[in-house]
ChimeraX commands (.cxc) that place a marker at each C-alpha (Angstrom):
marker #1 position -89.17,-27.28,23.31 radius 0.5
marker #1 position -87.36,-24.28,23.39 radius 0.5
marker #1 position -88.05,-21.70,26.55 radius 0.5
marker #1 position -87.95,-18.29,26.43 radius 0.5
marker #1 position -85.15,-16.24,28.30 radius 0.5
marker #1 position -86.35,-14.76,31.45 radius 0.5
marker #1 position -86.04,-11.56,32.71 radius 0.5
marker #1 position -84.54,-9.94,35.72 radius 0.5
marker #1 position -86.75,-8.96,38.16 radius 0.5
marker #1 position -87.33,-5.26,37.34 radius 0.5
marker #1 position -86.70,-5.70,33.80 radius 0.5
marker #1 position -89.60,-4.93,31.67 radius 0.5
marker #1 position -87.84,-5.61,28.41 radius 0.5
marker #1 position -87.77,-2.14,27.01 radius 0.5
marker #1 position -84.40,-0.52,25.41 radius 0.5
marker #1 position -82.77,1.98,27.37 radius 0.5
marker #1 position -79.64,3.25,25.09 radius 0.5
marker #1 position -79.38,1.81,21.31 radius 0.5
marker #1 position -75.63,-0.24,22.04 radius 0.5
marker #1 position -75.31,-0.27,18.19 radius 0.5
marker #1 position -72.95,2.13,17.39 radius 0.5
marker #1 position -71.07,2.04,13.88 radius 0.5
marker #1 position -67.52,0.67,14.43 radius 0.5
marker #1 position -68.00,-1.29,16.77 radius 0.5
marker #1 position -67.51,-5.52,15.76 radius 0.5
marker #1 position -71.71,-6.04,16.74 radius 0.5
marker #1 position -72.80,-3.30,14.72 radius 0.5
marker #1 position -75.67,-4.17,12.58 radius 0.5
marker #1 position -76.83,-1.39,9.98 radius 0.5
marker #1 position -80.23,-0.96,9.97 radius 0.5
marker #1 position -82.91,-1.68,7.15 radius 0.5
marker #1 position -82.76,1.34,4.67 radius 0.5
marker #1 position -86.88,2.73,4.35 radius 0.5
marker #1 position -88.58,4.07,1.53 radius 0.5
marker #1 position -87.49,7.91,2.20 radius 0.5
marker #1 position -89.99,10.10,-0.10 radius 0.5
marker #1 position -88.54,12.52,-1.82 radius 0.5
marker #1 position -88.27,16.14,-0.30 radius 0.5
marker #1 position -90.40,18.76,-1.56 radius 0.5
marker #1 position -88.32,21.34,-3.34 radius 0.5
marker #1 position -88.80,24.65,-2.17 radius 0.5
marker #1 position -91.87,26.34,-3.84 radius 0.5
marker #1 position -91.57,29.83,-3.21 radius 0.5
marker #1 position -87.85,31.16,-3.35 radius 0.5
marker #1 position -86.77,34.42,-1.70 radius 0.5
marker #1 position -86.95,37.61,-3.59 radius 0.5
marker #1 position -83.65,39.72,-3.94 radius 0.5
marker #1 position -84.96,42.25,-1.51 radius 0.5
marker #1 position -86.10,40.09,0.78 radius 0.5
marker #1 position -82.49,38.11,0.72 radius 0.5
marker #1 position -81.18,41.38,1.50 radius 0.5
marker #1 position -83.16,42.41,4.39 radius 0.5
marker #1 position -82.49,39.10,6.15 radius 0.5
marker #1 position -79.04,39.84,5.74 radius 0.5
marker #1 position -79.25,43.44,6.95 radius 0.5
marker #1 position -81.39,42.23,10.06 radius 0.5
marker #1 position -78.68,39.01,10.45 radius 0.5
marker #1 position -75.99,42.03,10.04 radius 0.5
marker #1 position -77.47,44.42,12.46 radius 0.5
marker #1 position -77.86,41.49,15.39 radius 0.5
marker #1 position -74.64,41.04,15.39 radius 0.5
marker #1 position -73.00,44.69,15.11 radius 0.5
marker #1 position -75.81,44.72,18.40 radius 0.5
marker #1 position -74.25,41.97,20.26 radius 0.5
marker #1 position -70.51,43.37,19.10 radius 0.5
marker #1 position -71.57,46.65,20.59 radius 0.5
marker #1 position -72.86,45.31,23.85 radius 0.5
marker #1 position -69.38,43.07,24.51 radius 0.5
marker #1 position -67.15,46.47,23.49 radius 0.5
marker #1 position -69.00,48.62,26.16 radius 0.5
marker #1 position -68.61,45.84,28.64 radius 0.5
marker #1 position -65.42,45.54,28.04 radius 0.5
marker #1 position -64.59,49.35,28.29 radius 0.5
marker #1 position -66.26,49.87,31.18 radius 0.5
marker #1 position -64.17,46.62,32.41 radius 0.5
marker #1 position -61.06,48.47,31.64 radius 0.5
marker #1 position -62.39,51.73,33.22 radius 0.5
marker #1 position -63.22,50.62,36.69 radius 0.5
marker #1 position -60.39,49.18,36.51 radius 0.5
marker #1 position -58.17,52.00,35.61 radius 0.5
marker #1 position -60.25,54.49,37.50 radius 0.5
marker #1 position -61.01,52.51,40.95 radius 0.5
marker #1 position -59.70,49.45,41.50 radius 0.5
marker #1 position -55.85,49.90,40.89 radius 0.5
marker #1 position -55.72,53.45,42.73 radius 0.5
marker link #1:1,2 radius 0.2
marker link #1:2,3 radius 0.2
marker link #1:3,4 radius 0.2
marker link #1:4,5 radius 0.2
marker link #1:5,6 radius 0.2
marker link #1:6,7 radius 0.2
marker link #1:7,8 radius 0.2
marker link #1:8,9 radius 0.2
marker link #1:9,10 radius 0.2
marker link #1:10,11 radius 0.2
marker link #1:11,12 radius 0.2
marker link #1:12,13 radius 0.2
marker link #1:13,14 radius 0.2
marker link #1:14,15 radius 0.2
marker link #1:15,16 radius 0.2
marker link #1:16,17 radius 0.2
marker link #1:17,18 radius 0.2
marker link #1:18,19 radius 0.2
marker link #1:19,20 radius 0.2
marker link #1:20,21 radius 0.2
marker link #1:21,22 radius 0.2
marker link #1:22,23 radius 0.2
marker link #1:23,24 radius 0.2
marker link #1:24,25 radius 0.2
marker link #1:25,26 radius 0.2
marker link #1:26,27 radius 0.2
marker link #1:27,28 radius 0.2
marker link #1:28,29 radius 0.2
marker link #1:29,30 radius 0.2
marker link #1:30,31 radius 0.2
marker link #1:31,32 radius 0.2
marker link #1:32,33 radius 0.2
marker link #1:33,34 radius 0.2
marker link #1:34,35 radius 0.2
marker link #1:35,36 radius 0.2
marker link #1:36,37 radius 0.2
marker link #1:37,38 radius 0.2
marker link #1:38,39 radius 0.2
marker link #1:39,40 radius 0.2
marker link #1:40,41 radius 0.2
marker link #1:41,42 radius 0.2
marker link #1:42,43 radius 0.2
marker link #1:43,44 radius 0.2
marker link #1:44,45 radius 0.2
marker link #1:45,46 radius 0.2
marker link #1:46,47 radius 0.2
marker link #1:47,48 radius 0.2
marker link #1:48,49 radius 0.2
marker link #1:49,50 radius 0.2
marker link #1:50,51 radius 0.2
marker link #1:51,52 radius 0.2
marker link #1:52,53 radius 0.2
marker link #1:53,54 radius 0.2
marker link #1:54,55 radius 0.2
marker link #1:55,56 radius 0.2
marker link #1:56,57 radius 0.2
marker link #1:57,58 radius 0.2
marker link #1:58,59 radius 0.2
marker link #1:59,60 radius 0.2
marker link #1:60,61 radius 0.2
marker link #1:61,62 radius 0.2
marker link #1:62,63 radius 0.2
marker link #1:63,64 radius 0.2
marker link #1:64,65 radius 0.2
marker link #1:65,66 radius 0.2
marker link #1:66,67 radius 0.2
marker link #1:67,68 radius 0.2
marker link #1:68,69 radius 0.2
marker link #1:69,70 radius 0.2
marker link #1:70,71 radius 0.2
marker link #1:71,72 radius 0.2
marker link #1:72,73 radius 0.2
marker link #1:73,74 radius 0.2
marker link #1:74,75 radius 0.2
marker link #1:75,76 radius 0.2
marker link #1:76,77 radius 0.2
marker link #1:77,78 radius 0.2
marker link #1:78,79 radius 0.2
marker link #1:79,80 radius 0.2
marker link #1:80,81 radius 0.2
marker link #1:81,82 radius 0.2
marker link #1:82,83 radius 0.2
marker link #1:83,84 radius 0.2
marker link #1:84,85 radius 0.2
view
C-alpha cells in the first residue's frame, strides 16, 4: 500500500507561485489547448475616422508637451527672478 504524502500543518495544498519557469532544468511545458481562431475584425476604420484618432492622439500630446514647457519656464523663472538674487 502506498500512503499519501502529508501535509504541513497549515498547508492546505493550494499553489502559491507557478515555480515552472522556462529555462530552468524542471521546466515542464504545458499541454497546448484547442485555441479558436480569432475573429477578424468586422468593421475596419474609415479614412476619416483614422485621421481624427490621430489628430485627437496628436493634440494629447502637443497638450501634455505644453504643460511640461510652461513648468519648466516658470522653473527657470523663479529661479532667475527670486531664488538666485
Amino acid at each position: 500500500m502506498s500512503k499519501k504524502p502529508t501535509l504541513p500543518d497549515g498547508d492546505d495544498g493550494r499553489t502559491i507561485a507557478n515555480m515552472n519557469v522556462e529555462g530552468m532544468p524542471w521546466y515542464s511545458p504545458a499541454p497546448k489547448r484547442d485555441v479558436p481562431p480569432a475573429p477578424e475584425q468586422s468593421d475596419p476604420l474609415s479614412r476619416e475616422d483614422r485621421r481624427h484618432y490621430i489628430l485627437g492622439a496628436l493634440l494629447a500630446a502637443l497638450a501634455v508637451a505644453a504643460v511640461f514647457g510652461v513648468a519648466i519656464f516658470l522653473f527657470i523663472s523663479f529661479c532667475d527672478f527670486i531664488w538666485f538674487r
